[in-house]
Every structure is written in C-alpha cells, then in structure tokens.
N, C-alpha and C positions, 0 to 999 in steps of 0.2 A: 484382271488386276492381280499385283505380287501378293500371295496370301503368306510371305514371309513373316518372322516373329516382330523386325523391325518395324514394317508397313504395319502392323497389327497394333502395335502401339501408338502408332501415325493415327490411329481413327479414332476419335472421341469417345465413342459409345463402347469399344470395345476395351478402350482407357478405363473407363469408368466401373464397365463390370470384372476388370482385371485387379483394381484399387477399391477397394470394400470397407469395409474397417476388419482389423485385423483377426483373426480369426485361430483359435489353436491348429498347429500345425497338422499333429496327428491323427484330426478329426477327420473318419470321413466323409465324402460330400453324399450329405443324404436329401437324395429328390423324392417326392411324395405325391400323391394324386389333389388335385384340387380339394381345396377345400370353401365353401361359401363362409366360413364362420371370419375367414381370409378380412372379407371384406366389412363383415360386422365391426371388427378387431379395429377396421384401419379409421371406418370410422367413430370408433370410440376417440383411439387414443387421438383423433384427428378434433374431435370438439373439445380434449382437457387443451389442446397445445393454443385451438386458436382462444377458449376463453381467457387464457391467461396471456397470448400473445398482441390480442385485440387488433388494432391496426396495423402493427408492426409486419402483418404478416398477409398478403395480398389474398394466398388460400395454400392449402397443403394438399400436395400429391400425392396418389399411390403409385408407386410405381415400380419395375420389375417383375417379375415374373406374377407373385401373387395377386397382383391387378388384374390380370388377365384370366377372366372366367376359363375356368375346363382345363387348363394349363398346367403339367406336373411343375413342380417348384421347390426351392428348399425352403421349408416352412418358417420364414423371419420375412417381416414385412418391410418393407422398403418405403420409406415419407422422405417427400421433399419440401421444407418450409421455404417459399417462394417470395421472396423480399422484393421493391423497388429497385433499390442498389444498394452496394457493398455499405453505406453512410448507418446503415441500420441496422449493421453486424455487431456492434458491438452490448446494442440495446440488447436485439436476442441473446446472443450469449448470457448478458445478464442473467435473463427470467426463465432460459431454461435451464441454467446453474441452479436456481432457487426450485425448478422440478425437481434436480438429481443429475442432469445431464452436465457431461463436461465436456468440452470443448476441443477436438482432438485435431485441428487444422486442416488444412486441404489432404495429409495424404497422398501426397502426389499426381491428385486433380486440381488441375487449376480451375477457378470460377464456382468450387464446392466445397463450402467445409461439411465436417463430421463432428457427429456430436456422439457419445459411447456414455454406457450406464452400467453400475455396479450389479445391480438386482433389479429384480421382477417386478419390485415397489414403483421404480423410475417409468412415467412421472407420477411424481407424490400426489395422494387424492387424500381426504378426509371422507368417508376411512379408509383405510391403505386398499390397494388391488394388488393383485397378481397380474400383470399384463403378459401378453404373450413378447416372443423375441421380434426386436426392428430394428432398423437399424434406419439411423435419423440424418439427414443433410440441413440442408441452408445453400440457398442459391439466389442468383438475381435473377429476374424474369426474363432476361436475354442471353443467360448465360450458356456454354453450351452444351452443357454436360445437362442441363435442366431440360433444353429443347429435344436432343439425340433421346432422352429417356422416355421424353413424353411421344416424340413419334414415332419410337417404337414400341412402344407400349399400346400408340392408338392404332399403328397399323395390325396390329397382331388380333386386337378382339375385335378386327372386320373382318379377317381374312385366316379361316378356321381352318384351310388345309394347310397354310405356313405354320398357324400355331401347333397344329398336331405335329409336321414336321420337328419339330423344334423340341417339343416332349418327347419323342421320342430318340430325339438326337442325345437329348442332356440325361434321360434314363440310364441310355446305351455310354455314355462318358462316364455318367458316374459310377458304373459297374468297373468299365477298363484303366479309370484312374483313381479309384479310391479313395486315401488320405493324400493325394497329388495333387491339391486344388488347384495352383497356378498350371496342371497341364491341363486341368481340367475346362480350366479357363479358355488358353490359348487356342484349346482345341474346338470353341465353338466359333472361333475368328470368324470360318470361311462363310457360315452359316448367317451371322449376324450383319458381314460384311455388305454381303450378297441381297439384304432384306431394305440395310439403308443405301444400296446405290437405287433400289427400285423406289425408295422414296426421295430420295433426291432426283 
C-alpha cells in the first residue's frame, strides 16, 4: 500500500488520530509509561457523563492509547459518547453544555463531533473535582471513526508484541519530532496502517 501523506489521510483511523481537538502548537508531544490510575480516571469521569446523560447515551468508550493497559501514551484520555444516531445530537450537546463542555463540531472528522473544556472543573460535580486531561467525542454507533477506534484499540490489548511495537515507535517519534505534532502524527501512518489492514 502507498504510505503517501495523501493515502494517509484516505484512512479513517489515521484521520481521526491526525484531527484531535486542537492543541497548542509549541507544545511538545510528551509520551509517558502507562499508567493504571488511566483507567480509574476514565471510569470516573465515565459514570458523572452517563448519570447525567441517562439514555441518551448507549455507553461511553475509552479509547486511544490510554485504554490500552502497558501502553506508553500522552497522558489525556480519550471518551467516546456513543449515540443511536445523529437525531440525539443535539440533546447531548445540551447536557453536556450544562457540565462545562462546549461543542466544537466535527473538526474535520466526519461522523464525530468534539466537545473541549475550559478547566479541570469540567464536568461540574457538587463539589467541584479536578479531573484529569480528555478529550471528549460523540459518535453514532455505526459511525466510522467510532468503529476504526474501537478496533484498534481491542486489537492492541490482545496482541502485546504490536502494542510494545507501537510504544516504542511513538517514544522514538516523540523524541525526533518534538513540538512537530502533525509530523508526529503523520509519522505513525505506516505503523497504524499496517495493524488495520491485518484487521480488516
């Protein structure tokens, strides 16, 4: 397969982790060794969203890198709230306005929007928390940016010598590209490519 910059944009999952929510430019990308507290975190902030999202929201994902036990990662969690269909988009929005979250639109994924938060506070609890960094979507259950995320998310924590591949690939990136992140990005194309032709 062409591992060109255009074909790489061609691929959904590689789409998806190329279009983030926005991030300051200068920062550099900093990868860190797993951490378990990862998953404590995801399901906190995972029972404030569904008790206040109640039906609306089918279940909420972890997903990216932090999902995956043992896996170095940049320490921000990744949720996907998982709707019916698009008809139910604008309820969410609502109630996660009423969290703190604001609604930051596809971002140039199609089938995902993003939701971005001021402060630590977001979402608002009685009494306040300090949560850690995430970063929030909304997706439909067939969508594909939800599907590409989740299976490779589930191929990775059965198959321990990819995922260590993988860690040590995005170590080794983030050392050579720094505050680069879109080379950073780009740069994991062939790697990511290569993991969903073997699941397709």
């Amino acid at each position: 397969m062409n591992k060109s910059g255009s074909n790489a944009r061609r691929n959904p999952l590689v789409g998806i982790l190329g279009k983030g929510l926005p991030t300051v430019a200068s920062r550099p990308v900093r990868i860190v060794s797993y951490d378990a507290n990862w998953a404590i975190a995801f399901r906190e902030l995972s029972s404030v969203l569904s008790d206040h999202l109640g039906e609306l929201a089918l279940r909420i994902e972890h997903v990216g890198s932090t999902s995956v036990p043992g896996l170095p990662a940049k320490p921000i969690i990744d949720m996907t709230i998982v709707i019916l269909n698009r008809s139910y988009l604008p309820k969410v929005i609502e109630v996660l306005s009423e969290l703190g979250y604001h609604h930051r639109g596809d971002i140039g994924v199609r089938d995902r929007e993003a939701f971005g938060c001021d402060n630590v506070n977001v979402p608002y609890t009685d009494p306040k928390k300090s949560w850690p960094s995430h970063h929030l979507y909304c997706c439909h259950e067939e969508s594909m940016p939800l599907v590409c995320h989740v299976q490779f998310r589930d191929y990775l924590q059965v198959h321990a010598e990819d995922a260590n591949q993988y860690g040590e690939l995005k170590r080794k990136l983030a050392a050579q590209y720094g505050s680069d992140r879109e080379g950073y990005t780009n740069a994991k194309t062939g790697f990511i490519e290569s993991i969903m032709e073997r699941i397709s």
